[in-house]
N, C-alpha and C positions, 0 to 999 in steps of 0.2 A: 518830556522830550524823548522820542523814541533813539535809541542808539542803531548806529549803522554802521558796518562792516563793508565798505564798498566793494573791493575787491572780490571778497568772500559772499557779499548780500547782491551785487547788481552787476557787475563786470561780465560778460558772455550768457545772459539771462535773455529770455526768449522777449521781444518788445510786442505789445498788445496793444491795439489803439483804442480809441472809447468804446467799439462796437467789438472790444475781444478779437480784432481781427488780427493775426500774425505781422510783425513790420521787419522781422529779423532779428539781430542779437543785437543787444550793448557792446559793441565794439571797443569802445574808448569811453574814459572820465577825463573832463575836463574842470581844472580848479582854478581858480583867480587868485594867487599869490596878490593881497595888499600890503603896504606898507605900515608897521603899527597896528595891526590887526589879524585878527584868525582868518586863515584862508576859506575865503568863499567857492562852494560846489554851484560850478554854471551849466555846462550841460552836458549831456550823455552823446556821444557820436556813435553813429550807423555807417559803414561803409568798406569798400574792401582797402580801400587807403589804410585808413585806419587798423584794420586786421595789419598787415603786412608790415606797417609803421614796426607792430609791436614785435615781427621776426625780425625785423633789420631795416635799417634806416634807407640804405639802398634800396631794397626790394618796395619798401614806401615810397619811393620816388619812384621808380618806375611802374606802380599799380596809379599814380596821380599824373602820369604821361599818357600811360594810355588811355585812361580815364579821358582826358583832355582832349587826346587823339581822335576815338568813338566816339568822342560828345558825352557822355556819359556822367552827368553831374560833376561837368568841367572838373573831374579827378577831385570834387572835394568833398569831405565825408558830410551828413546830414547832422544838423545837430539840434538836439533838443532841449530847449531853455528847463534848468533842474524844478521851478516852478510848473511844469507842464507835467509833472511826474504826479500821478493821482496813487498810488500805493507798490510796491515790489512784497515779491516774496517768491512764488515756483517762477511767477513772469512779473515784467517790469510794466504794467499799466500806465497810459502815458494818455494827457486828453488831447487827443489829436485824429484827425482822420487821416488815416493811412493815403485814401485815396489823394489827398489835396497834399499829397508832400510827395519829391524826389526819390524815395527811398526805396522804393521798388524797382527804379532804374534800370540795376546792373541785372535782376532780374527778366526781367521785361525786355531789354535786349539780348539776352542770351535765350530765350523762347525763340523773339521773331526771326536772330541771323543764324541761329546753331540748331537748338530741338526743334525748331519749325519745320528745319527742312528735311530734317532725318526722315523718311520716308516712313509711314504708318506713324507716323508722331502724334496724326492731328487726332 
C-alpha cells in the first residue's frame, strides 16, 4: 500500500483530467469521520468556495453567496469521488472529463462578463 501525505502529496496540486487537460487545483480534502473505524478519504473539492473556506469562515460564505448570486455552481465546490483519482505526484490525474463537469465554471464566466469585454481581449 502506497503511503500518502495529503496535505504535503495532493492539497493545492494542479488537477488533470483523463486527457491531461488542466481542471485547476485541489482546493479542499474531504474525510468521512466513521464511527468504530479509520476515517475514510471521500473526495477532493475544486472551487473558490472552497479556497476562501480555508482563509476564513466568513470570507467562505460570502465566495458561496455570490456564487449563488451569478449562478455560478450555485456557490458549491465541485467534488471528486477519491475513487476517481487514477495517480498524484507533480499533478493530481483524476478519470473524468473536464468538459462534462462544473468545474470550469468560475472560469468561464469571468472570460465572458470581464476579459471578454476588455477591449482587444478577443
Amino acid at each position: 500500500m502506497k503511503k500518502i501525505h495529503l496535505i504535503c502529496d495532493v492539497l493545492d496540486d494542479q488537477l488533470v483530467d483523463r486527457c491531461k487537460r488542466p481542471m485547476g487545483k485541489v482546493d479542499g480534502i474531504v474525510v468521512v469521520l466513521r464511527k468504530d473505524k479509520p476515517p475514510r478519504l471521500a473526495y477532493l473539492e475544486a472551487g473558490l468556495g472552497t479556497v476562501a473556506h480555508r482563509v476564513s469562515t466568513r470570507l467562505g460564505k460570502l465566495a458561496e453567496r455570490i456564487g449563488r448570486k451569478w449562478g455560478v455552481r450555485h456557490g458549491k465546490p465541485f467534488r471528486i469521488p477519491w475513487d476517481k483519482v487514477r495517480d498524484y505526484g507533480i499533478d493530481v490525474e483524476v478519470d473524468i472529463d473536464v468538459d462534462e463537469t462544473p468545474v470550469m465554471d468560475w472560469e468561464k464566466w469571468l472570460n465572458k462578463k470581464i476579459i471578454g469585454r476588455i477591449p482587444g481581449s478577443g
